[in-house]
Backbone bond lengths (Angstrom), bond angles and torsions (degrees), N, CA, C in turn:
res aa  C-N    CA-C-N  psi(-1)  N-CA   C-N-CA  omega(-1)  CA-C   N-CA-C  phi
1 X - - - 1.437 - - 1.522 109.78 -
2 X 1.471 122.15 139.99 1.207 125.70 -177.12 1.677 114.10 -99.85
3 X 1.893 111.65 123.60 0.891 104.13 -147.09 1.492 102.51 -120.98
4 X 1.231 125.48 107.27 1.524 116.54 -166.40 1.605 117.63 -102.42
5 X 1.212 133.27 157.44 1.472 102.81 166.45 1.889 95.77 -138.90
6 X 1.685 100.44 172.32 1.325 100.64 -155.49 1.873 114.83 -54.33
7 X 0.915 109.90 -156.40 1.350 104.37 -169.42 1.824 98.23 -105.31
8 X 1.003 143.97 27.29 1.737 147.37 -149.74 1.703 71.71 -144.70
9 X 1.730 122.32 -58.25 1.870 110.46 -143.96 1.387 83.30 -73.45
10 X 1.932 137.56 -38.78 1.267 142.57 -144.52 1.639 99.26 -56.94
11 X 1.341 95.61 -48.22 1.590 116.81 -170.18 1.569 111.82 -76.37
12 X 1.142 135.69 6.34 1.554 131.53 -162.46 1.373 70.40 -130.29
13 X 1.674 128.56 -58.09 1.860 114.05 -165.36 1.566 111.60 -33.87
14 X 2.153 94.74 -61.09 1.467 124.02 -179.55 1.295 99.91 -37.17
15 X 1.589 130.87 -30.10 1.463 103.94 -164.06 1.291 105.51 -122.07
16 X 1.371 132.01 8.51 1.402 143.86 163.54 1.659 100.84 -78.40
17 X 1.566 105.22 -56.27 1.655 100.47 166.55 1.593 137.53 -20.34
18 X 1.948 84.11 -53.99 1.729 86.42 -179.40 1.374 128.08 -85.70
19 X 1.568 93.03 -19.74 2.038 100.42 168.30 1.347 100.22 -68.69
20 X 1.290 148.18 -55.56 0.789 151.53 -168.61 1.929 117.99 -38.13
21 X 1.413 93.02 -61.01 1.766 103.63 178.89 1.680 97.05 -63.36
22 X 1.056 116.04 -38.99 1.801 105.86 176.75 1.428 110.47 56.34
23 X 1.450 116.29 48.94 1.625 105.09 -171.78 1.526 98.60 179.35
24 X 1.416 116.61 -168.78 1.804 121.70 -165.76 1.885 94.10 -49.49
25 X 1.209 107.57 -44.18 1.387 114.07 -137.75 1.741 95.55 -76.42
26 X 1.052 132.71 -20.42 1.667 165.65 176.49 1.530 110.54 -63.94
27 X 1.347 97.85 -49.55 1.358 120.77 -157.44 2.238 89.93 -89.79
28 X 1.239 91.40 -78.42 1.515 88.45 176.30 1.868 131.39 -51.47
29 X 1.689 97.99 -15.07 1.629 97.67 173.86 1.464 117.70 -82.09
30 X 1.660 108.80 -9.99 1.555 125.64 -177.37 1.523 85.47 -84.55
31 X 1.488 119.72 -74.72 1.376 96.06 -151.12 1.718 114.23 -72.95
32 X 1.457 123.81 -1.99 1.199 126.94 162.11 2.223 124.01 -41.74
33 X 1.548 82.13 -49.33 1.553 137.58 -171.29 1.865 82.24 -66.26
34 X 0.983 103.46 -85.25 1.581 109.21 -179.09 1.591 127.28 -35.90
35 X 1.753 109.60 -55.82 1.270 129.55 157.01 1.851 117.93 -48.01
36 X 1.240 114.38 -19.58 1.128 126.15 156.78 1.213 155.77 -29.60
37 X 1.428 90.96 -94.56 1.763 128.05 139.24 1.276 113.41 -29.43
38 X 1.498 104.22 -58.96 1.932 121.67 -162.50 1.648 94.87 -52.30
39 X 1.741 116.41 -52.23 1.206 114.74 -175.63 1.830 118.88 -59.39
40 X 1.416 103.41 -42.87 1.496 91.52 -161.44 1.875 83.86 -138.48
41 X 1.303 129.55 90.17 1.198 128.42 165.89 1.626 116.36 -41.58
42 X 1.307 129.68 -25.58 1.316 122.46 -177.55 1.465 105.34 -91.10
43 X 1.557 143.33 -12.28 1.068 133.43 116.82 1.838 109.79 48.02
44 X 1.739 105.37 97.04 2.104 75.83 166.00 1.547 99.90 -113.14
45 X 1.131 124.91 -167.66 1.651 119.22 -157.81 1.897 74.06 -141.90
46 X 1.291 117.47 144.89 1.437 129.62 157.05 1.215 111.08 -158.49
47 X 1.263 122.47 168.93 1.864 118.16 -152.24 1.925 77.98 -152.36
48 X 1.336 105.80 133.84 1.454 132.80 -144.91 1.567 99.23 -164.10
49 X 1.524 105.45 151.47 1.363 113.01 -179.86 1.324 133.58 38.01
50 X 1.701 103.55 47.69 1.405 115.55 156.20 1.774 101.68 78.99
51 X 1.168 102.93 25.69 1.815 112.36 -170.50 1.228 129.37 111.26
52 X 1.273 105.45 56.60 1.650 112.41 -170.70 1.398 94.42 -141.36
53 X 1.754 107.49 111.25 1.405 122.95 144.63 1.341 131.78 -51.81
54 X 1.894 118.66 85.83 1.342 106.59 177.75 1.763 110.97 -91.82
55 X 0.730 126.10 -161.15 2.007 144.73 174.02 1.692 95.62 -155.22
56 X 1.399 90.53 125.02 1.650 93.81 175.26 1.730 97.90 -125.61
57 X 1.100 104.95 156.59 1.780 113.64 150.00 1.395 113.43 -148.09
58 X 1.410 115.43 104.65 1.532 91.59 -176.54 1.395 123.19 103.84
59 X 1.759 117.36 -32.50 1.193 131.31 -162.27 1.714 106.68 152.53
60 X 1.079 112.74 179.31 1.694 109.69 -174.66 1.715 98.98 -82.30
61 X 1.497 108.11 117.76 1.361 105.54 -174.71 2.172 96.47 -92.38
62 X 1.251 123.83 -50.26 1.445 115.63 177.42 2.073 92.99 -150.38
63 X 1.542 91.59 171.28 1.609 101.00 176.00 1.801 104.12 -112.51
64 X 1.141 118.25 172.53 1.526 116.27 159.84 1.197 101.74 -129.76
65 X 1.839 120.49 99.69 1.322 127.45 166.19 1.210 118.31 -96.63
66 X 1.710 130.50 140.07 0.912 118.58 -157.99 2.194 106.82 -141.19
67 X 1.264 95.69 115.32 0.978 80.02 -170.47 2.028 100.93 -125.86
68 X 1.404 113.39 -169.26 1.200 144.55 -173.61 2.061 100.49 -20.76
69 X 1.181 99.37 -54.67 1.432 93.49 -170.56 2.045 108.32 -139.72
70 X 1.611 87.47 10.46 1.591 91.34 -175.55 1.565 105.77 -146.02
71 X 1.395 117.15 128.12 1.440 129.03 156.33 1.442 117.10 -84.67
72 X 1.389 116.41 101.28 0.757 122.45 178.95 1.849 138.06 -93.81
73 X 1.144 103.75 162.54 2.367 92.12 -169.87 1.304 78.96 -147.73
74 X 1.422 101.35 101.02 1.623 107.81 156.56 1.951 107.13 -107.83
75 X 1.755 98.47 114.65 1.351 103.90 156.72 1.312 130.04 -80.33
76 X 1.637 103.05 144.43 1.586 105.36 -148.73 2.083 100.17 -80.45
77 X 1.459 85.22 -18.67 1.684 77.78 -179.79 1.887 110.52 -124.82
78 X 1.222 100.75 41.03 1.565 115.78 -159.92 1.775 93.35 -52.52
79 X 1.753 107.85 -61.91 1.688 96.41 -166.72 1.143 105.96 -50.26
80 X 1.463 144.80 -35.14 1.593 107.82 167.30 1.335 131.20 -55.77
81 X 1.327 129.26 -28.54 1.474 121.35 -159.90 1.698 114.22 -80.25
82 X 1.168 114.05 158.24 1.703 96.37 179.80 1.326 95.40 -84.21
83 X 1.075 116.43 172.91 1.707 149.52 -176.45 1.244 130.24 -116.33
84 X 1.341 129.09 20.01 1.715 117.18 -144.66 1.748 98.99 -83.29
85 X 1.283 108.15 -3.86 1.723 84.58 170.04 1.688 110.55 -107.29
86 X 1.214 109.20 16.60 1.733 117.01 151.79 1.525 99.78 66.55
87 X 1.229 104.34 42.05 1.672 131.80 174.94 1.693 109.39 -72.84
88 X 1.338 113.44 -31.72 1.726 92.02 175.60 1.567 87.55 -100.88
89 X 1.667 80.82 170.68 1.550 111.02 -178.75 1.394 127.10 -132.68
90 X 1.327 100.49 -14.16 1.787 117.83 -144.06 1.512 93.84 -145.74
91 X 1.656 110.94 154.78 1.111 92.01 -176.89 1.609 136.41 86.50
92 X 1.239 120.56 -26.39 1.977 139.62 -158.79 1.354 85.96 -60.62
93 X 1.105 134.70 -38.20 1.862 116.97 -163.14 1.644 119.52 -67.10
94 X 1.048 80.98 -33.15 2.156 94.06 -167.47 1.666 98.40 -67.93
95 X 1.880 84.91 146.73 1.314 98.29 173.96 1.862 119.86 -66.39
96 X 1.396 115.06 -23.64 1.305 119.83 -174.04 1.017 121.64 -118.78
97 X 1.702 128.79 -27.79 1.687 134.19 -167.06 1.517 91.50 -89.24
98 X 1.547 110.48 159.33 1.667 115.78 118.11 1.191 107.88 -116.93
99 X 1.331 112.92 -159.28 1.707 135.88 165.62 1.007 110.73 -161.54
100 X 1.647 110.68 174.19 1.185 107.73 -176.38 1.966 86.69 -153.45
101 X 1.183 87.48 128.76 2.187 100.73 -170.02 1.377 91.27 -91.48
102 X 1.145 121.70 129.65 1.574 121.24 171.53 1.882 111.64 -123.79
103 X 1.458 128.07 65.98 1.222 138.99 140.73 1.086 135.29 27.50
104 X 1.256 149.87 72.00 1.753 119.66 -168.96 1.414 142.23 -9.40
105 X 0.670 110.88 148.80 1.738 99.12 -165.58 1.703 134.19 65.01
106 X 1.323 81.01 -22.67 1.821 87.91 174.49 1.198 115.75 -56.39
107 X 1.729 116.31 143.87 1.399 117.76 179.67 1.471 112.27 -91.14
108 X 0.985 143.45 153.84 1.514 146.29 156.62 1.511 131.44 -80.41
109 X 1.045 145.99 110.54 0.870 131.53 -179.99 1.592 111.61 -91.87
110 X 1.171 116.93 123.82 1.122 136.40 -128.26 1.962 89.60 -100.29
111 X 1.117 116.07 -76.35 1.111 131.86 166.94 1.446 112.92 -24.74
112 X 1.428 110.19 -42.09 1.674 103.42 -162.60 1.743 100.74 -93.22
113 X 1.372 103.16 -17.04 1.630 113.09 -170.06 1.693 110.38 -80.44
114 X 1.822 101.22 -34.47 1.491 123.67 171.90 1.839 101.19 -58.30
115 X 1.076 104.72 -49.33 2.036 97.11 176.57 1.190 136.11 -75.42
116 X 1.622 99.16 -22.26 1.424 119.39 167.02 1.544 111.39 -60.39
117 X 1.634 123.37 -55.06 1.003 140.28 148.39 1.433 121.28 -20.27
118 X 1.133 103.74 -61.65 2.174 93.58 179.15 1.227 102.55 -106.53
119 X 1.545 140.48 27.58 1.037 149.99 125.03 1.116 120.90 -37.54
120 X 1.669 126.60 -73.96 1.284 150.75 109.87 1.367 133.97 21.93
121 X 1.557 98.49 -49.56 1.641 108.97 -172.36 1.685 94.53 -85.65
122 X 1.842 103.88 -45.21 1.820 106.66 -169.21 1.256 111.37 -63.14
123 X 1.756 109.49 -19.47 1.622 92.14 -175.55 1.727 106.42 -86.48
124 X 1.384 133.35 -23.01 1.189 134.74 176.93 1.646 100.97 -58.06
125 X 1.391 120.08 -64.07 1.560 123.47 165.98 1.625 122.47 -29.58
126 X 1.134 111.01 -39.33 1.517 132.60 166.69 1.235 134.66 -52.16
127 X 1.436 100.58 -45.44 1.635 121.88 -160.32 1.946 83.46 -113.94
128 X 0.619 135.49 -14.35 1.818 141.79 171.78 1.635 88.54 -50.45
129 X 1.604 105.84 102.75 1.645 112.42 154.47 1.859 97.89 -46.32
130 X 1.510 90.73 139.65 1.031 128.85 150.84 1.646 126.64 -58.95
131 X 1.484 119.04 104.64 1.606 103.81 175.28 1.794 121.02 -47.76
132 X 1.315 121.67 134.63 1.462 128.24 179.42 1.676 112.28 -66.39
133 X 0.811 90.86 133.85 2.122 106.25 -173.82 1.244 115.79 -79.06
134 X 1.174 127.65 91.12 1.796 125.88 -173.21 1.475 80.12 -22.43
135 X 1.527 87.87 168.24 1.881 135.03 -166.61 1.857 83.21 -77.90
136 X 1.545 134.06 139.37 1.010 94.58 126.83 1.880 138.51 -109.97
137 X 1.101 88.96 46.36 1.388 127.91 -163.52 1.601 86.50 -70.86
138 X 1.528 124.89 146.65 1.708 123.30 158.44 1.460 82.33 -137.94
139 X 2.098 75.48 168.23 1.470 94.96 -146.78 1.617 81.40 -117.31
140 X 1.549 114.12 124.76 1.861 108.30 -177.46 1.426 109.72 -105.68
């Protein structure tokens, strides 16, 4: 069963999450979280799959999974987007995901992750069916 909660609980989980890890991985899912926003302020935050920080606009634009020695941002439609600052890492085989593993200590480049981001958002905007146009067909 798919279990969503409003967009106010998404954001209190998101931020119980990061007190919670109390450590690199805590620290980098905030400013991930932050770098976010920065890109696309309309941005919604929902928490999915039993503890999974997504950001949607439009559709699931990336997640922040976070595990043992890697924070991870898998975009849900990454193999489409271009890449030229060689931002994913993780992930390269699939027909639809990327990711991108971000390490301790690793730096971000902030800028290139911000375009990736509304990269992301334009192609969800993109791929958004179109509402259908009454007929203007009559019926005699």
């Amino acid at each position: 069963m798919k279990r969503t909660f409003p967009v106010e609980s998404a954001s209190a989980f998101i931020n119980e999450k990061i007190k919670e890890l109390g450590d690199w991985r805590g620290k980098m899912l905030a400013k991930v979280r932050e770098i976010i926003h920065d890109a696309d302020p309309e941005i919604v935050e929902e928490w999915k799959w039993m503890g999974t920080p997504i950001w949607s606009h439009d559709g699931i634009v990336c997640t922040g999974e976070t595990y043992k020695k890697v924070v991870k941002m898998t975009f849900a439609k990454g193999a489409a987007l271009k890449d030229p600052s060689g931002l994913f890492n993780s992930s390269l085989d699939g027909n639809v995901r990327r990711a991108i593993d971000i390490h301790e200590g690793d730096k971000i480049d902030e800028a290139a992750l911000k375009d990736l981001i509304r990269a992301a958002v334009a192609l969800n905007l993109k791929s958004k069916p179109k509402p259908r146009r009454a007929s203007s067909k009559r019926a005699d």
